[in-house]
Structure formats: structure tokens, C-alpha cells
N, C-alpha and C positions, 0 to 999 in steps of 0.2 A: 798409660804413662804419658805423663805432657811433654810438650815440647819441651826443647831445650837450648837457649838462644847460642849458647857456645858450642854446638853442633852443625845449626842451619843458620842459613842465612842470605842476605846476597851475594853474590859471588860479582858480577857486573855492576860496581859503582864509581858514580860519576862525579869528576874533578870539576863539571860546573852542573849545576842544578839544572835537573831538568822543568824545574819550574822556572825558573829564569827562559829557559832555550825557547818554551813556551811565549814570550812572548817576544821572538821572532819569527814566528811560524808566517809561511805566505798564505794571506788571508784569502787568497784564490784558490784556497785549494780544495778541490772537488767536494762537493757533500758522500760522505758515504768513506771518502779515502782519510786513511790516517794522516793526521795534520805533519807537516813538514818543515824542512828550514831546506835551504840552498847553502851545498857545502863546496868550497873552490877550493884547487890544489894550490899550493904554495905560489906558482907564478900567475897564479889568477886566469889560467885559460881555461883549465875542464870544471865544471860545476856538476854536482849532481844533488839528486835530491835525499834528505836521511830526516827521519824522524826523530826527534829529540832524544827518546828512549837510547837510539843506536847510537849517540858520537857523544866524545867528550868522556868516555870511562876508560878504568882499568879496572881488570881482575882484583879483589881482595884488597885494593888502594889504601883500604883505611882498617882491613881486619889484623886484627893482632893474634898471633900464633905462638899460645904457651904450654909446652908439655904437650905438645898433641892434640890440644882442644884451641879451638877458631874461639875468638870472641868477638862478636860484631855489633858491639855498644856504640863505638864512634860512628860508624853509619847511621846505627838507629838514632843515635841522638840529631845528627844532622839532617835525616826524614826527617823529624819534628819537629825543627827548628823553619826547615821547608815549609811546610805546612803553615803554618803560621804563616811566613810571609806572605802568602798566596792571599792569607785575609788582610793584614797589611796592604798593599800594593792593591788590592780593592778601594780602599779608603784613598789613594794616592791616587787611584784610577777616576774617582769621584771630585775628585780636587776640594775632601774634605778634609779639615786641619788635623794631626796624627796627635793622638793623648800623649803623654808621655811616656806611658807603658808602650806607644805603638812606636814611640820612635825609637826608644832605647833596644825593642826588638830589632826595627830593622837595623842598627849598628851592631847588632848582635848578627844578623844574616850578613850585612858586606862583612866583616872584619872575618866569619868565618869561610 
């Protein structure tokens, strides 16, 4: 029997893209360790360190729950829309000019 997307799903998703978070990661940081960000408390005294994957989610944020059955389309659709930008923001990373299929995406990734 195959999967079934309205069954499983993510459960931990995130209100800012961890592709995005990715490119605050501190570029010192060890070979071997998982890349990181510097995260500070509200009054900017205690910092610690968390990997993109861990901050910036909630439980089920975008799953919709009908009749008993999860549906987790709006995540997935926003994975893919991630993804994409990741090739995007290469091309911007290159300071080569964005087609306009590339730019019409990334107004499609801010605006989402």
C-alpha cells in the first residue's frame, strides 16, 4: 500500500525557510559540525548557538485537519517553492541578471 500524504507528514514546520536561515549560518563554523546561526534572547544578552533546522517552527503551522485526516499540501507546496529559490539566489549569488521566469519566482518566494 503507498503512502498517503494526508496521513504523514511534517509535523516541525517553519515560519521562515530554512533555506533562507542558511544563509546566516556562521561561516566559522567547525568542519564536521552542523552549520549554525547565533540565536540572542530578547534583550540581546544570552546568545546561543541552533542550527537552522531547530528555530523558527511550529507544530502542524500550515497542516490542515479535516474529518480526522492531516493534509500537508501547503507545506509541501512551500518545500517546492523553497527549493527553487535555493537555484534562484545562486544566480543572484553570481551577480548574473534573473530571466524573468527567475524573477517572477523569487516574488513568488518573498511574497510567500
Amino acid at each position: 500500500m503507498g503512502k498517503n500524504k494526508y496521513i504523514k507528514g511534517p509535523k516541525k514546520q517553519h515560519f521562515v525557510p530554512k533555506c533562507y536561515l542558511s544563509g546566516f549560518v556562521d561561516p566559522s563554523t567547525p568542519q564536521g559540525q552542523e552549520p549554525y546561526v547565533w540565536v540572542f534572547d530578547r534583550n540581546g544578552r544570552t546568545k546561543r548557538k541552533k542550527a537552522p533546522k531547530n528555530i523558527f517552527t511550529e507544530n502542524h503551522l500550515y497542516t490542515i485537519e479535516f474529518k480526522g485526516q492531516k493534509d500537508f499540501s501547503i507545506e509541501q507546496n512551500l518545500s517546492q517553492i523553497e527549493g527553487r529559490f535555493v537555484s534562484v539566489m545562486e544566480v543572484i549569488k553570481k551577480k548574473k541578471p534573473l530571466t524573468p521566469h527567475e524573477h517572477t519566482f523569487l516574488c513568488i518566494f518573498v511574497a510567500g
